[in-house]
DRENTORKOL-3810 file (N, C-alpha, C; in nm, 4 decimals):
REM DRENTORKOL-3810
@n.u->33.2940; n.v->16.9862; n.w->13.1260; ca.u->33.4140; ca.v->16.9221; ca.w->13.0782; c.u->33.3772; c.v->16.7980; c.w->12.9968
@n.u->33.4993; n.v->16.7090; n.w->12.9497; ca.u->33.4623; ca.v->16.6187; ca.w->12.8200; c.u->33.3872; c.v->16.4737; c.w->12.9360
@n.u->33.2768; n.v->16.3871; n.w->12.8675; ca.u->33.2469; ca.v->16.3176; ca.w->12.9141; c.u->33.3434; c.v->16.2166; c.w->12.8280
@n.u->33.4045; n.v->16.2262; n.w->12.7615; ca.u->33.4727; ca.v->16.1307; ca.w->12.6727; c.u->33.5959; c.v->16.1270; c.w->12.6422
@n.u->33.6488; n.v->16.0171; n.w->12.7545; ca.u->33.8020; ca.v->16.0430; ca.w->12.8022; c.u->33.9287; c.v->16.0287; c.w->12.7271
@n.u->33.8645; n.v->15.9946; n.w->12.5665; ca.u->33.9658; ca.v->15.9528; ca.w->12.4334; c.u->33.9741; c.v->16.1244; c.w->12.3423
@n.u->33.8831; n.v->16.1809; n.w->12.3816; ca.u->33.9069; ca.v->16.2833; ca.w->12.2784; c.u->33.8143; c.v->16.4179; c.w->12.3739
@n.u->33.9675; n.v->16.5301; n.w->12.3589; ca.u->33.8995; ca.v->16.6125; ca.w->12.4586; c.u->33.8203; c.v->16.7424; c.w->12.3610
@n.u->33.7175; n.v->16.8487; n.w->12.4133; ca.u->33.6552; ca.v->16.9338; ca.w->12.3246; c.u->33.6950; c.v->17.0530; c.w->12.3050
@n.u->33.6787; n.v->17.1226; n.w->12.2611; ca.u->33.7577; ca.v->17.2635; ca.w->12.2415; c.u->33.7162; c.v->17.2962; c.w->12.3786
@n.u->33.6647; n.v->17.3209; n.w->12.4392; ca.u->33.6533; ca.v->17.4005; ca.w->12.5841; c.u->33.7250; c.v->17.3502; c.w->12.6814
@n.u->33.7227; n.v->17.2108; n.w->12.6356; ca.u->33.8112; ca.v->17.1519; ca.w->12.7392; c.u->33.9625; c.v->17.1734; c.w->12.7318
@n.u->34.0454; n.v->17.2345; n.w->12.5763; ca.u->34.1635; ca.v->17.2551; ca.w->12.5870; c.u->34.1725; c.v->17.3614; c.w->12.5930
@n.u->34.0845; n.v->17.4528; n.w->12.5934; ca.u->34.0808; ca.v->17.5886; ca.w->12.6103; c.u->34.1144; c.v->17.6071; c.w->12.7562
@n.u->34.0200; n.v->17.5468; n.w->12.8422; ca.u->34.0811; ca.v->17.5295; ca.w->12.9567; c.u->34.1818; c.v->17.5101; c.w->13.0532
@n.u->34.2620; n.v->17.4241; n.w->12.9473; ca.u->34.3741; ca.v->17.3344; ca.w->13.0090; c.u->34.4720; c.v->17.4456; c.w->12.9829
@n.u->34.4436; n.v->17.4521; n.w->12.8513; ca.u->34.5549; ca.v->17.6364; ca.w->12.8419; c.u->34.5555; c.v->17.7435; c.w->12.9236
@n.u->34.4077; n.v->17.7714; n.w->12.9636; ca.u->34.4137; ca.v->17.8973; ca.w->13.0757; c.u->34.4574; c.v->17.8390; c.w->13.1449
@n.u->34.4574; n.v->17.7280; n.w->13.2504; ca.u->34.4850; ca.v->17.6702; ca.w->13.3433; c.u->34.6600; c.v->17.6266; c.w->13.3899
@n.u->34.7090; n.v->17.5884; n.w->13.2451; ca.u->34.8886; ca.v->17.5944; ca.w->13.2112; c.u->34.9566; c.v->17.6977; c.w->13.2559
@n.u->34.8615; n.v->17.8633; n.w->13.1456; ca.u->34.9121; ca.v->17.9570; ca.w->13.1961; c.u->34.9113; c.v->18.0064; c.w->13.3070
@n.u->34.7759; n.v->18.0181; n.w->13.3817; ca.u->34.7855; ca.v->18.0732; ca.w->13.5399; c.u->34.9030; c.v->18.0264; c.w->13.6627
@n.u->34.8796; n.v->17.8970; n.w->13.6226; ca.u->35.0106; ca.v->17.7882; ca.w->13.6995; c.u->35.1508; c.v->17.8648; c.w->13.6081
@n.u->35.1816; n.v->17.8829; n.w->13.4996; ca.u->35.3148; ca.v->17.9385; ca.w->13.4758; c.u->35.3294; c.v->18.0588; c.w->13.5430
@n.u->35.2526; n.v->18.1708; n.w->13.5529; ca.u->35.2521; ca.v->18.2746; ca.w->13.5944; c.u->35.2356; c.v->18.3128; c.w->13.7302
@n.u->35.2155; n.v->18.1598; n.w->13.8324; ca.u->35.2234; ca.v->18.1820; ca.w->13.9674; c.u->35.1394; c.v->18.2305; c.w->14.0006
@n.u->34.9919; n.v->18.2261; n.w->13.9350; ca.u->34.8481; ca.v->18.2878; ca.w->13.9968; c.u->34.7446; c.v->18.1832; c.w->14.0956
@n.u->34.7275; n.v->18.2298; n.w->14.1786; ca.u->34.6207; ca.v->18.1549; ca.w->14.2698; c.u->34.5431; c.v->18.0301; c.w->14.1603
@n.u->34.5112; n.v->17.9011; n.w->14.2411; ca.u->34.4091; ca.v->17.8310; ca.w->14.1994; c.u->34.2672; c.v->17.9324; c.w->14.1665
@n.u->34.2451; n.v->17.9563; n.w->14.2808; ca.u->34.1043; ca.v->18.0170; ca.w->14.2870; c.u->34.0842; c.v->18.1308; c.w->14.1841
@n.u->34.2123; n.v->18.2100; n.w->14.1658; ca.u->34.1510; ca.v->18.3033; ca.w->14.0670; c.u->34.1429; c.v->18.2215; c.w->13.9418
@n.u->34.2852; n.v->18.1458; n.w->13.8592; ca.u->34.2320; ca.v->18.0699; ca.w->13.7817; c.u->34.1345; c.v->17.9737; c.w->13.7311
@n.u->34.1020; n.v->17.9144; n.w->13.8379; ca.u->33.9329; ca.v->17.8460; ca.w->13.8531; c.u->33.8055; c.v->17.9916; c.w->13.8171
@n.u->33.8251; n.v->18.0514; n.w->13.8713; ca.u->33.7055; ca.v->18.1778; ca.w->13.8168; c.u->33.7658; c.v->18.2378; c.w->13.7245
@n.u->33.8831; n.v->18.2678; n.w->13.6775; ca.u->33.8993; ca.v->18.3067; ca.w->13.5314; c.u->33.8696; c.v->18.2039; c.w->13.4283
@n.u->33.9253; n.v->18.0955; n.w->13.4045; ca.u->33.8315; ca.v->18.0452; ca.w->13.3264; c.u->33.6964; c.v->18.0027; c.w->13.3161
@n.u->33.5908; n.v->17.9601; n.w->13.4048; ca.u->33.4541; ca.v->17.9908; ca.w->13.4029; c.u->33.4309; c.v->18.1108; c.w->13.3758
@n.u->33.4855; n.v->18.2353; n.w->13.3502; ca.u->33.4433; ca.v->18.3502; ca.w->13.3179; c.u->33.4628; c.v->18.3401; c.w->13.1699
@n.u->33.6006; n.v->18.3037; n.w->13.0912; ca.u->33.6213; ca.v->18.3064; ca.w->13.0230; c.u->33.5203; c.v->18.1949; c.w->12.9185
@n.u->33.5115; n.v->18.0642; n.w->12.9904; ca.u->33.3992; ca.v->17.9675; ca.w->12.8843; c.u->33.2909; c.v->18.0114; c.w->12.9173
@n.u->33.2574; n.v->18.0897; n.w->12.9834; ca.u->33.0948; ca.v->18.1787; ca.w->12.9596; c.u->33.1123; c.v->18.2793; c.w->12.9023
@n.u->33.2543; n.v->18.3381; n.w->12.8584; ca.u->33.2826; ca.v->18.4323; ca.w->12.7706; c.u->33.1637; c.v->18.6257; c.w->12.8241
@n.u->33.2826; n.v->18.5715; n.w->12.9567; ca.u->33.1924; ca.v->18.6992; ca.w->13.0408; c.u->33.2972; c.v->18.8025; c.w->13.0806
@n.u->33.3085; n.v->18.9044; n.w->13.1104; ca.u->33.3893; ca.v->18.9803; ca.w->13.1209; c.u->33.4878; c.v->18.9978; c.w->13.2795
@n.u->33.5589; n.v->19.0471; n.w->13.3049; ca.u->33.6006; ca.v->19.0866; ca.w->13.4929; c.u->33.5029; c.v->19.1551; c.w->13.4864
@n.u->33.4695; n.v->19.1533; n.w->13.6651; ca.u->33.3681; ca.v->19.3080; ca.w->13.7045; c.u->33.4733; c.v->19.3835; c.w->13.7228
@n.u->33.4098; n.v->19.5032; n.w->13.7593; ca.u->33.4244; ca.v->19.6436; ca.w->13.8011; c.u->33.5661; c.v->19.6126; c.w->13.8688
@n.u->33.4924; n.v->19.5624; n.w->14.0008; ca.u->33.5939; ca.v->19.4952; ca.w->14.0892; c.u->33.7462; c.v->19.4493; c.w->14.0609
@n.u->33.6754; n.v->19.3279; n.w->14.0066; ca.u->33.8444; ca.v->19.2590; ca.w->13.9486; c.u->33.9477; c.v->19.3649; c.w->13.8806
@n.u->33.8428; n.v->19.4688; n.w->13.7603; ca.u->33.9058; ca.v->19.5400; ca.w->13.6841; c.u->34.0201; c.v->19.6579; c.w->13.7625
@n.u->33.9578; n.v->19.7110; n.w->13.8780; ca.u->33.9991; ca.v->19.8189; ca.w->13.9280; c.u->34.1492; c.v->19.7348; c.w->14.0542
@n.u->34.1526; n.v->19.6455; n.w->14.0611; ca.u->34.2477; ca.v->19.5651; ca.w->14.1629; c.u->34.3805; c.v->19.5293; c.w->14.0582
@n.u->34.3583; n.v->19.4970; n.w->13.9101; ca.u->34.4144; ca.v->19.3858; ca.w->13.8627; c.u->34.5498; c.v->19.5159; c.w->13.8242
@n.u->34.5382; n.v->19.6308; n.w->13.7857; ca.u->34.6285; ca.v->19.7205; ca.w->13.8017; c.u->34.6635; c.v->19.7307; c.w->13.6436
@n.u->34.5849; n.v->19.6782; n.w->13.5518; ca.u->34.6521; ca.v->19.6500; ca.w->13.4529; c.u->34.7855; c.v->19.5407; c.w->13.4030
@n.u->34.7458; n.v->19.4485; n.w->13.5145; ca.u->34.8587; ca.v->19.3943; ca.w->13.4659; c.u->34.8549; c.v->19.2285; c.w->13.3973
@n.u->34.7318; n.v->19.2461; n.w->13.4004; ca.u->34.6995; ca.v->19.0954; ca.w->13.2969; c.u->34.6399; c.v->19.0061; c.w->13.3637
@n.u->34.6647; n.v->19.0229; n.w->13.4773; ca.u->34.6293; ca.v->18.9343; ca.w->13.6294; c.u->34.4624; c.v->19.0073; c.w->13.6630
@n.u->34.3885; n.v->18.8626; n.w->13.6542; ca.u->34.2297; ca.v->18.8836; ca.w->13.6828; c.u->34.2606; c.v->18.8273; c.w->13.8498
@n.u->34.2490; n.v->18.8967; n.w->13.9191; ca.u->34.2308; ca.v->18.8090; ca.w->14.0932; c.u->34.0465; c.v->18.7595; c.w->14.0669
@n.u->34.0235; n.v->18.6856; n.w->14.1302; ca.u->33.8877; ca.v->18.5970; ca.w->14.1536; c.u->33.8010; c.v->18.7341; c.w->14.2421
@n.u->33.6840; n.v->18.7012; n.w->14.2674; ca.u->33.6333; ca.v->18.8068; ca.w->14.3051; c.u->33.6874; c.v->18.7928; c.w->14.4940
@n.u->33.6786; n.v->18.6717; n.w->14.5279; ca.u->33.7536; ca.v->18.6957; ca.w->14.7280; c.u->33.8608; c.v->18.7229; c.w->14.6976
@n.u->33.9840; n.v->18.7172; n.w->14.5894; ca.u->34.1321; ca.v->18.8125; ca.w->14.6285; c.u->34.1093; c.v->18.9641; c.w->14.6116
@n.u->33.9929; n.v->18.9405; n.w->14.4718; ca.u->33.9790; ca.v->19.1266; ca.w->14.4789; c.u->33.8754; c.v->19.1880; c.w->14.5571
@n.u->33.8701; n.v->19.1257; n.w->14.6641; ca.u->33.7853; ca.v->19.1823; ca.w->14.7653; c.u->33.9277; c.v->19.2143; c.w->14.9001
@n.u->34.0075; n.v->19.0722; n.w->14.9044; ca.u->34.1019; ca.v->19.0963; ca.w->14.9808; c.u->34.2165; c.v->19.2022; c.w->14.9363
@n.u->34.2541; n.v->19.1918; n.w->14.8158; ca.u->34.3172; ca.v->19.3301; ca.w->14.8030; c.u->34.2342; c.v->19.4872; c.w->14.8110
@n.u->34.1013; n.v->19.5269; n.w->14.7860; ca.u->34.0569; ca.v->19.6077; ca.w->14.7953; c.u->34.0454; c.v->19.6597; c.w->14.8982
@n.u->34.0421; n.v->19.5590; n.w->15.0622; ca.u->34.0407; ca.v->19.5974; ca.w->15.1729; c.u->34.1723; c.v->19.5797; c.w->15.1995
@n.u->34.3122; n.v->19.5922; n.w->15.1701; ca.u->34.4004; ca.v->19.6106; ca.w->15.2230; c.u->34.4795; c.v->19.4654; c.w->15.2882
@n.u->34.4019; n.v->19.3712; n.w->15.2808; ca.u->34.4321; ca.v->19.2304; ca.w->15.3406; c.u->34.5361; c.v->19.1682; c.w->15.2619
@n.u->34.5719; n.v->19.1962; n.w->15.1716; ca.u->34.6367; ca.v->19.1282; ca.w->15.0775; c.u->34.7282; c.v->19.2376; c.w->14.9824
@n.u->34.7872; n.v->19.2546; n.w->14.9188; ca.u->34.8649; ca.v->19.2851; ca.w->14.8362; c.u->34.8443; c.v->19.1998; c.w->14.6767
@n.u->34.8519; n.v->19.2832; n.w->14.5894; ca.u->34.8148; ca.v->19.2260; ca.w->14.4120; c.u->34.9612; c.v->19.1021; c.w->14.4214
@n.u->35.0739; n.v->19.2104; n.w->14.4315; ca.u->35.2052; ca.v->19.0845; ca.w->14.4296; c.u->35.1948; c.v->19.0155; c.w->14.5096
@n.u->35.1538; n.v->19.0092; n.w->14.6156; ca.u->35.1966; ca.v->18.9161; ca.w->14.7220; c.u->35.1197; c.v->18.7774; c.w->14.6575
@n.u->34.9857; n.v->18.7999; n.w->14.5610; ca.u->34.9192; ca.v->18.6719; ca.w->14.5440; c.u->35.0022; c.v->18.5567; c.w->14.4675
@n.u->35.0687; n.v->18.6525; n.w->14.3717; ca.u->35.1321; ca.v->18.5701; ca.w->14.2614; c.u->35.2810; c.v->18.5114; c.w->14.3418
@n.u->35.2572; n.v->18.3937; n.w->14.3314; ca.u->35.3617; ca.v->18.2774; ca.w->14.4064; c.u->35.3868; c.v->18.1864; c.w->14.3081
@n.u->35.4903; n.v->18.1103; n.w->14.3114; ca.u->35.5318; ca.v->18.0176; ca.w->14.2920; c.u->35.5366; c.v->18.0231; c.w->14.1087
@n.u->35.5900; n.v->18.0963; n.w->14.0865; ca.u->35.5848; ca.v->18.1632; ca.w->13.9198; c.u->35.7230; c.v->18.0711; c.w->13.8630
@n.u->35.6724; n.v->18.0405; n.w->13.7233; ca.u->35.7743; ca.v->17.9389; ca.w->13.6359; c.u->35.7758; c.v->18.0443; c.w->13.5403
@n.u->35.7309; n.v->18.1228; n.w->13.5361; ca.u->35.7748; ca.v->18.2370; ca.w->13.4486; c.u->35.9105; c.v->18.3302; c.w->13.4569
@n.u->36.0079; n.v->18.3413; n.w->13.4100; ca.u->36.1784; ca.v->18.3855; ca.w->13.4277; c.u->36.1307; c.v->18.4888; c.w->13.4577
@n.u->36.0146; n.v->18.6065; n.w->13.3878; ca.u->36.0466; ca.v->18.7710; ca.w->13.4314; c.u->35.9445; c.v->18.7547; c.w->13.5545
@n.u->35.9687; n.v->18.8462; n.w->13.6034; ca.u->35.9173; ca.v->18.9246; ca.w->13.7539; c.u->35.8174; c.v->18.9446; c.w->13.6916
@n.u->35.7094; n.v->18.9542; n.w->13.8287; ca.u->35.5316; ca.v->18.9842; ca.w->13.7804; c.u->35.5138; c.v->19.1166; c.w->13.6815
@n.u->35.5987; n.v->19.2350; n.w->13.7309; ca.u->35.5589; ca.v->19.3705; ca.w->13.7038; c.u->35.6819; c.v->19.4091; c.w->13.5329
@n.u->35.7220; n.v->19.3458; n.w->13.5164; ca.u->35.8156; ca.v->19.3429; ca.w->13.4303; c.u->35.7569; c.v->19.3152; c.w->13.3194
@n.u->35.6810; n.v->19.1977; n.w->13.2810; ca.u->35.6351; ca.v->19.1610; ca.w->13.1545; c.u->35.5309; c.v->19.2295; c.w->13.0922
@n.u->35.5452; n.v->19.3619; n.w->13.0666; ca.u->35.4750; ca.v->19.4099; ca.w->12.9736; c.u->35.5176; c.v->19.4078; c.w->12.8350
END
């Protein structure tokens, strides 16, 4: 992140954007914290994430898509507290 608290760097607003959106969309801290480190290392979801996320735009972190894979969790149940007007499964 920026060591220089007058002017922030492209990664750093890149960040702040993934970070806006996950919070609009009612997604876990934790997955958003590992989606963007994935994203400023410009690395892909695994296998994992890919096969949980259902297609629906939503990267879970690799412990939700471990907890949904074993049944512990539910994909909707993660997404809480959403400032987004449409329903999770709606916005395609």
């Amino acid at each position: 992140m920026c060591h220089n608290s007058k002017t922030m760097c492209n990664d750093c607003r890149w960040a702040r954007k993934l970070q806006f959106y996950g919070n609009y969309f009612g997604y876990p801290k934790c997955c958003i914290n590992q989606f963007v480190k994935m994203a400023l290392a410009e690395k892909t979801p695994t296998r994992l994430q890919r096969k949980v996320c259902e297609k629906t735009g939503f990267v879970p972190c690799s412990y939700c898509s471990w907890k949904i894979l074993t049944k512990k969790v539910m994909l909707d149940e993660l997404v809480q507290s959403r400032k987004c007007k449409i329903p999770f499964r709606k916005h395609k």
